[in-house]
C-alpha positions in Angstrom: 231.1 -30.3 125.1 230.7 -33.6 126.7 232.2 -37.1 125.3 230.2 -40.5 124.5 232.1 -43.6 123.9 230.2 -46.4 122.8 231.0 -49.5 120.8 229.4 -51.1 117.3 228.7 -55.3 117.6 227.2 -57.8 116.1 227.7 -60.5 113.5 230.2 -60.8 110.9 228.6 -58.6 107.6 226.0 -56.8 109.5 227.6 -53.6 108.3 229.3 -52.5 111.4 232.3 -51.1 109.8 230.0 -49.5 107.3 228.1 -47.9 110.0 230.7 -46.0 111.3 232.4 -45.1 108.1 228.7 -43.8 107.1 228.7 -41.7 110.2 232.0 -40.3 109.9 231.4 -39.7 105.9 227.7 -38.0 106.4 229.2 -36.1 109.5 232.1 -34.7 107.4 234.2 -36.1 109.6 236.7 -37.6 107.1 239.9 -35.5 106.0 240.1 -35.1 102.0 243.0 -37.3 101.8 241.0 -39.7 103.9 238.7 -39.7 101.3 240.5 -40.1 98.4 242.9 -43.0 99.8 239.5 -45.4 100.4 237.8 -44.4 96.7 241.1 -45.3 95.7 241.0 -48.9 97.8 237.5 -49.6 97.0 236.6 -53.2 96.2 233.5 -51.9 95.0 235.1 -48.4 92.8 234.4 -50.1 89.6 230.5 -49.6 90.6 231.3 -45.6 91.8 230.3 -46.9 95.3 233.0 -45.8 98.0 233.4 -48.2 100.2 233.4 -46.9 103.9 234.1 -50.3 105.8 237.7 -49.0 104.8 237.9 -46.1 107.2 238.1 -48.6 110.1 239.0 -52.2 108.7 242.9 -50.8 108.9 244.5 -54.3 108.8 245.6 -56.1 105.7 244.5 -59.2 107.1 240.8 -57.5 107.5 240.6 -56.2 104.2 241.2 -59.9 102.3 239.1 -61.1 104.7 236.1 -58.7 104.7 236.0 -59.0 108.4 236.9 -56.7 111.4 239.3 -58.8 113.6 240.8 -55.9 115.9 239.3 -53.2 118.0 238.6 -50.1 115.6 239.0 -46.5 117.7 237.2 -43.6 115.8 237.3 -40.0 117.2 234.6 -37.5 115.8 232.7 -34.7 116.7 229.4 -32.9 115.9 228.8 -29.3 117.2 226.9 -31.1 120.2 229.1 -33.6 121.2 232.3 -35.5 120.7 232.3 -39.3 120.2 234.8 -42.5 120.3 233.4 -45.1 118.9 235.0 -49.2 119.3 234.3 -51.0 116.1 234.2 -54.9 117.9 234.7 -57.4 115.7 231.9 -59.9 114.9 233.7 -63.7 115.0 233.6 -65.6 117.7 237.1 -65.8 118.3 237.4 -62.4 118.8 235.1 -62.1 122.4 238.2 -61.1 124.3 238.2 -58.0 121.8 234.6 -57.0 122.1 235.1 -57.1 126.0 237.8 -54.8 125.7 236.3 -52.1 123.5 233.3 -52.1 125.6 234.8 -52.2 129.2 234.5 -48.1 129.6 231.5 -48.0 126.8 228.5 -45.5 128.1 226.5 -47.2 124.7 226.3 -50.1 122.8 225.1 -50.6 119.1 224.5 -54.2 118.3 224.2 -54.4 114.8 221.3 -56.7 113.4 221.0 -58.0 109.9 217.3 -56.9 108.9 217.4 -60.6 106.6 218.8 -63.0 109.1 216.9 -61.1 112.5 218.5 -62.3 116.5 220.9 -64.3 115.9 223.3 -66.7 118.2 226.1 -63.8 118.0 223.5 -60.9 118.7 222.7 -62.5 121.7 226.4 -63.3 122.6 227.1 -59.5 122.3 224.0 -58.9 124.4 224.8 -61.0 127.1 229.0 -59.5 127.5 226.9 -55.8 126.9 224.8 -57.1 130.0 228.1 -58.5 132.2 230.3 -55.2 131.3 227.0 -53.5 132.7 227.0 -50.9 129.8 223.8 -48.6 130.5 222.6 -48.1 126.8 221.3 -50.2 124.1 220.9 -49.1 120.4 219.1 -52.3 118.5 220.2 -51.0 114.7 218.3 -53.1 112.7 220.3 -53.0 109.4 220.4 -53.4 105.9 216.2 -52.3 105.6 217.1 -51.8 101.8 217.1 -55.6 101.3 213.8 -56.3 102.8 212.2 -53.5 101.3 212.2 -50.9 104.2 209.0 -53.7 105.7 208.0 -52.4 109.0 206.5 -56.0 109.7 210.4 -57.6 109.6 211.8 -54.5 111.7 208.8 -55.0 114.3 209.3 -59.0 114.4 213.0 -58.4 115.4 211.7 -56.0 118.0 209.8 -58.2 119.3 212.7 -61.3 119.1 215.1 -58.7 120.7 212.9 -57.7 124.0 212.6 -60.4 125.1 216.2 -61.1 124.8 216.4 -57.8 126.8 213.9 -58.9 129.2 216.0 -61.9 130.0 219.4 -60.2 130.9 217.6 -57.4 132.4 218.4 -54.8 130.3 217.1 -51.4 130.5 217.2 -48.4 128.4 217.2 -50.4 125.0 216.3 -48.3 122.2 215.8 -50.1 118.0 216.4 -47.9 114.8 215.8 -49.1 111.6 218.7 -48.3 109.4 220.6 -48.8 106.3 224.2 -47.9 106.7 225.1 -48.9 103.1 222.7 -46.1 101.5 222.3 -43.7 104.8 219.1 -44.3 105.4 218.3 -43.1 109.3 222.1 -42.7 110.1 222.4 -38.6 110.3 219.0 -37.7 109.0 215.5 -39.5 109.0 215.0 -41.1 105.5 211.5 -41.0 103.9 211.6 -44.8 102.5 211.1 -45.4 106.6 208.2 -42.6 107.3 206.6 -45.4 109.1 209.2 -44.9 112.0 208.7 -42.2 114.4 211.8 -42.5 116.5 215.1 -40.4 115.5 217.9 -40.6 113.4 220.9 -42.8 114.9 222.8 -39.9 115.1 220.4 -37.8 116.6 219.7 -40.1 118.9 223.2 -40.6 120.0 223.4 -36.4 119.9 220.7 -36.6 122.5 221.0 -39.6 124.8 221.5 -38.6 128.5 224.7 -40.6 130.0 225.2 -38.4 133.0 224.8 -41.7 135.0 227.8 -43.2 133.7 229.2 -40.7 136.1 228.9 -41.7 139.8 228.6 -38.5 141.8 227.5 -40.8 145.0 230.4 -42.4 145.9 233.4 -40.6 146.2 237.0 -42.3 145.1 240.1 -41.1 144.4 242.5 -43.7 143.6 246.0 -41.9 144.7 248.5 -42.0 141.3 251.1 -39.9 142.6 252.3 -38.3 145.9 253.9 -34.5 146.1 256.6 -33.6 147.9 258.8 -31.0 146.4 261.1 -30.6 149.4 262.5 -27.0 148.3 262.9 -24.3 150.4 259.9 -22.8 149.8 257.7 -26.1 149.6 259.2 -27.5 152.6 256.0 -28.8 154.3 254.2 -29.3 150.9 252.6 -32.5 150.8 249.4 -33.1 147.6 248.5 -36.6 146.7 247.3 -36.2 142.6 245.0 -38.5 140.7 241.7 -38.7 138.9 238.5 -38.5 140.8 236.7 -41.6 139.3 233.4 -40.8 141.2 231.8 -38.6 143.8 232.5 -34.9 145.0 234.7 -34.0 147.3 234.7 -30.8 148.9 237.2 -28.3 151.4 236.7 -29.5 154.9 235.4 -33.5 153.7 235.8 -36.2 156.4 237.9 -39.1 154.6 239.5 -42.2 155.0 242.7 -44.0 153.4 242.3 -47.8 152.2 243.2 -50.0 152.9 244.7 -48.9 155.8 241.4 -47.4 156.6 243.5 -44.0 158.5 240.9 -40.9 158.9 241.4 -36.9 158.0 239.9 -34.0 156.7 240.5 -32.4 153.3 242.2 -29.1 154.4 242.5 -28.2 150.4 242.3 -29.0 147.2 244.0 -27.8 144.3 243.0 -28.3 140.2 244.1 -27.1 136.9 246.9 -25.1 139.2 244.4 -23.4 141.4 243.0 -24.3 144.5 238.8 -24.3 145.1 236.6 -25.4 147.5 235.0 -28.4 145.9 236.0 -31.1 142.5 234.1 -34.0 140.9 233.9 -36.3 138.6 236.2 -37.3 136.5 238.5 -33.9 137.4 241.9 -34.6 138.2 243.0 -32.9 141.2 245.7 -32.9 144.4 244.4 -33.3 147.6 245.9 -31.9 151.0 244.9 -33.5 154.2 245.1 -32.3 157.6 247.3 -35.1 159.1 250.7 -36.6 157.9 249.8 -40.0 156.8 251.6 -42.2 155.0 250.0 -42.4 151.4 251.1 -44.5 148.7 250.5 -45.0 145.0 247.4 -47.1 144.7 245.5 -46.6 148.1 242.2 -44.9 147.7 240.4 -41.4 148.9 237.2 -42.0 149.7 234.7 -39.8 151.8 233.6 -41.6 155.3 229.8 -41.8 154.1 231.0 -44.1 151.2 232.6 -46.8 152.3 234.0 -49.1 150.4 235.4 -52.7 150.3 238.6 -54.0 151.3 239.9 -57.7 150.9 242.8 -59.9 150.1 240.5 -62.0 148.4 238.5 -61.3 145.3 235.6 -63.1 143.8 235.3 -62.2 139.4 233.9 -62.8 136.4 237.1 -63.2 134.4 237.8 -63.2 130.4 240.6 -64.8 129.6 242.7 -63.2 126.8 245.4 -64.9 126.6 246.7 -68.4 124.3 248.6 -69.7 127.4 245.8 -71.7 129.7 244.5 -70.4 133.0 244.5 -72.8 135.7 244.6 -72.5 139.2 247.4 -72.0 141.3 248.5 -69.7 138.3 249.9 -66.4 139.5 249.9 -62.9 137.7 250.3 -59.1 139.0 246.5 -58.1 139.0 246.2 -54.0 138.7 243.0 -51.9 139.8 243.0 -48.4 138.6 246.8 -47.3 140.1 247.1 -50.3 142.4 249.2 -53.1 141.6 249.6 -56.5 143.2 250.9 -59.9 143.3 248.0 -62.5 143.1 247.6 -66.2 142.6 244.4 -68.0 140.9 243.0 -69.4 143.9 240.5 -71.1 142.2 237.9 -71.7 139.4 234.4 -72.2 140.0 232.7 -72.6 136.6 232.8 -71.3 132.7 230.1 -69.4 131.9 228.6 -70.1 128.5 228.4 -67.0 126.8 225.6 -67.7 124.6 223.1 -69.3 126.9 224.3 -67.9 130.1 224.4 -71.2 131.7 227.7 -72.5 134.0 229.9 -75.4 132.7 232.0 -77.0 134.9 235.8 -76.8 133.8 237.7 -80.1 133.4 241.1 -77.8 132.8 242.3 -74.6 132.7 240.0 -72.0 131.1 241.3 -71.0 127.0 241.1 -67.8 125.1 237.9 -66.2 125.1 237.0 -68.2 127.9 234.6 -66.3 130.6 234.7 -68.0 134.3 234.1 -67.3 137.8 237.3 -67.3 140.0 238.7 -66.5 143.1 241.9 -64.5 143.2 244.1 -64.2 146.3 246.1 -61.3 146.5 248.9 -60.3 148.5 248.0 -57.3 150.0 244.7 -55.7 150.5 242.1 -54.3 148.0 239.9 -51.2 148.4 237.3 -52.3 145.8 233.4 -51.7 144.3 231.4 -54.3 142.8 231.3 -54.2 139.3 228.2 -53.6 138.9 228.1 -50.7 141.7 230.6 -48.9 140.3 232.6 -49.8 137.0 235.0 -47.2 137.5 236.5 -49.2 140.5 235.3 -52.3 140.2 237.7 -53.8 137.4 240.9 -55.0 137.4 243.2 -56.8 135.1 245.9 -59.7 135.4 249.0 -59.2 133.7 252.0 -62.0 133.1 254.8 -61.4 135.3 257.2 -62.3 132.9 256.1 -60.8 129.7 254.1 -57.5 131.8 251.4 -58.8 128.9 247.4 -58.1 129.6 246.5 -61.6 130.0 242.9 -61.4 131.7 240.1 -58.5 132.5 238.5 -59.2 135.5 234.5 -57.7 136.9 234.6 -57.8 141.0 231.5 -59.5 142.1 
C-alpha cells in the first residue's frame, strides 16, 4: 500500500483543521477514546455538534485562540492507501511553519473560504506551494453551506484561482467544492452539490497518481553509514548503507563517488538482509563496490549517466526561521541529506516578497519568516541537484553552531 503526504493551507477560519478532523471522523479513523475526549472539549457540545478542529489544534494556546499555530501531523489509512497529512497554520507569522510541513509534501490543499474567495493568504500559500515545487494542487473551496451550495461563487473562484495558477506555473491543479463542517464532498459526493461532476476529496486523494514524486532517472545514494565488521569471518567486508533517494541501481552499475568524483562498479547489493541484483527508490540498501575507496558519511552514489553537481558554493532560496537576524558573514553548519558542513553566509542578494513575488532589496539582515536569495560558502565540497530537479537532494538546512537549532531551510537553485 503506497503512502501520500500532503499538507492542508490557507487562511485563518477556512476550516482547515476541520477538514482533517472531518476526514479522520468519516474515515473512522478516530479511536473511541479519541472520540469521546473532543465531544467532551467541544466549544460547540452545548449545540450536539462535535467539534473536529480538536483532533489536530493540540495546543492550549490554539484552542483559546481558534487558530492552528504549529504544524499538525495526522496518520490515517483507507484500504487503498495510507496518508500523513501537515495541518499548516493560516497566520502570517507562521510561513516558516507552512514551509516546513510542505518541504517533502507530494499534495497540497489550499483551503478557500467559499464567502471571502482568493484571498492575499491563498495566494501566499500558492506561491511557497509553487517555490517548494509540490507537484499537486487541490483548490477546496469551502464552507458551500454558507453560500447556498451556488455553483456560480464556486466557478468565479475557479476562475480567480487559475489564473493565479497560470502565473506561478502551476500544473496539475485540481478545485472541489466542499463543506468540511457538514461533510459535504469530503468521503462521499453530496447531493446538495449534483451540479459538480468531479470526485469526492477523498476519493480523489485515494486515486491521484504521485509516482513522479519518485525520481527513478537519476540515481543517488547519499552514503549514512559505512560497514566494516572486522571479525574473522567478515574480514574483507566492506557495505556502505543508506536510502536510495532516487534512481535504480543495478549488480554490475558503473558509479562514481562525490565529491571526490572516484569511479567503480557495483559488485553487489544487499537489502532487507538479502542480496539481489537490482534496488530503487526509496529502498534502503548496502552497496559493495569493486575497488577500496575511501567512503565517508555524506558523499553520494550516483550512477555515471547521472551526474550531478559539485560546489563549494551554493546559490538558495532561503526561509529564515529563526528570531536571531540573518546577515551576512553569519556562519552556521548547513546539512544536505547525511552531509554536514561548516558554511558562512556569503551574501544576500534580495527578499523575495512572498505575496507578490517581486524582490526587495534588504537594508539588514533578513527576520523570521523572511524568504531571500543568498549565497552560501561552504567549506568543503557539495554533490548537489537543483531544487527543482530533484527535491530529494536539492535541500539543505542551516543549523546554529552553538545551540545545533534548525535555524534556516534552504532550496538549491
Amino acid at each position: 500500500m503506497d503512502l501520500l503526504r500532503f499538507i492542508t493551507a490557507g487562511s485563518v477560519d477556512d476550516g482547515k483543521s476541520t477538514l482533517i478532523g472531518r476526514l479522520l471522523y468519516d474515515s473512522k479513523s478516530i479511536m473511541i477514546d479519541q472520540l469521546e475526549a473532543i465531544e467532551k472539549q467541544s466549544r460547540s457540545k452545548d449545540e450536539g455538534v462535535i467539534d473536529l478542529a480538536l483532533l489536530t489544534d493540540g495546543l492550549r494556546a490554539e484552542r483559546e485562540q481558534g487558530i492552528t499555530i504549529d504544524v499538525a501531523y495526522k496518520y490515517f489509512s483507507t484500504p487503498k492507501r495510507k496518508f500523513i497529512i501537515a495541518d499548516a497554520p493560516g497566520h502570517i507569522q507562521y510561513t516558516r511553519n507552512m514551509v516546513t510541513g510542505a518541504s517533502n509534501a507530494d499534495l497540497a490543499i489550499i483551503l478557500v473560504d467559499a464567502r471571502n474567495g482568493v484571498v492575499e493568504q491563498t495566494r501566499r500559500h500558492s506561491i511557497i506551494a509553487s517555490l517548494l515545487n509540490i507537484p499537486h494542487i487541490v483548490v477546496a473551496i469551502n464552507k458551500m453551506d454558507l453560500v447556498d451550495y451556488s455553483e456560480n461563487v464556486y466557478n468565479n473562484i475557479v476562475i480567480d484561482y487559475a489564473e493565479v495558477a497560470r502565473t506561478l506555473e502551476l500544473n496539475n491543479v485540481t478545485y472541489i467544492p466542499i463543506s468540511a463542517l457538514n461533510g459535504d464532498n469530503i468521503v462521499v459526493k453530496s447531493e446538495r452539490l449534483n451540479w459538480y461532476e468531479g470526485p469526492a476529496l477523498l476519493n480523489f486523494l485515494e486515486e491521484v497518481q504521485v509516482q513522479q514524486a519518485v525520481n527513478l532517472t537519476e540515481a543517488r545514494l547519499p552514503v549514512q553509514y559505512v560497514i566494516r565488521p572486522q571479525t574473522d569471518d567478515l574480514h574483507d567486508y566492506r557495505g556502505y548503507a543508506g536510502k536510495i533517494i532516487s534512481g535504480i541501481y543495478k549488480k554490475g552499475d558503473a558509479v562514481t563517488i562525490q565529491p571526490a568524483g572516484i569511479t567503480s562498479r557495483i559488485k553487489a547489493i544487499e537489502t532487507g538482509g538479502r542480496e539481489v541484483e537490482e534496488a530503487f527508490a526509496p529502498q534502503s540498501v548496502v552497496l559493495h563496490l569493486e575497488d577500496d575507496i575511501d567512503i565517508s558519511r555524506g558523499d553520494v552514489i550516483v550512477k555515471a549517466e547521472n551526474p550531478l553537481q559539485v560546489s563549494q558554493e551554493l546559490e538558495v532560496l532561503l526561509c529564515w526561521m529563526d528570531n536571531k537576524p540573518l546577515q551576512a558573514g553569519n556562519k552556521y553548519l548547513l546539512q544536505i541529506n547525511s552531509r554536514v558542513v561548516k558554511s558562512v553566509v556569503k551574501d544576500i542578494e534580495y527578499r523575495l516578497d512572498v505575496n507578490t513575488l517581486q524582490r526587495e532589496a534588504l537594508p539588514s539582515g533578513a527576520v523570521l519568516n523572511d524568504v531571500v536569495k543568498a549565497t552560501i560558502k561552504t567549506a568543503s565540497a557539495i554533490p548537489y541537484d537543483a531544487y527543482k530537479t530533484l527535491r530529494a537532494n536539492g535541500g539543505a538546512i542551516l543549523i546554529d553552531e552553538t545551540s545545533h537549532v534548525t535555524v534556516g531551510a534552504c532550496m538549491i537553485q
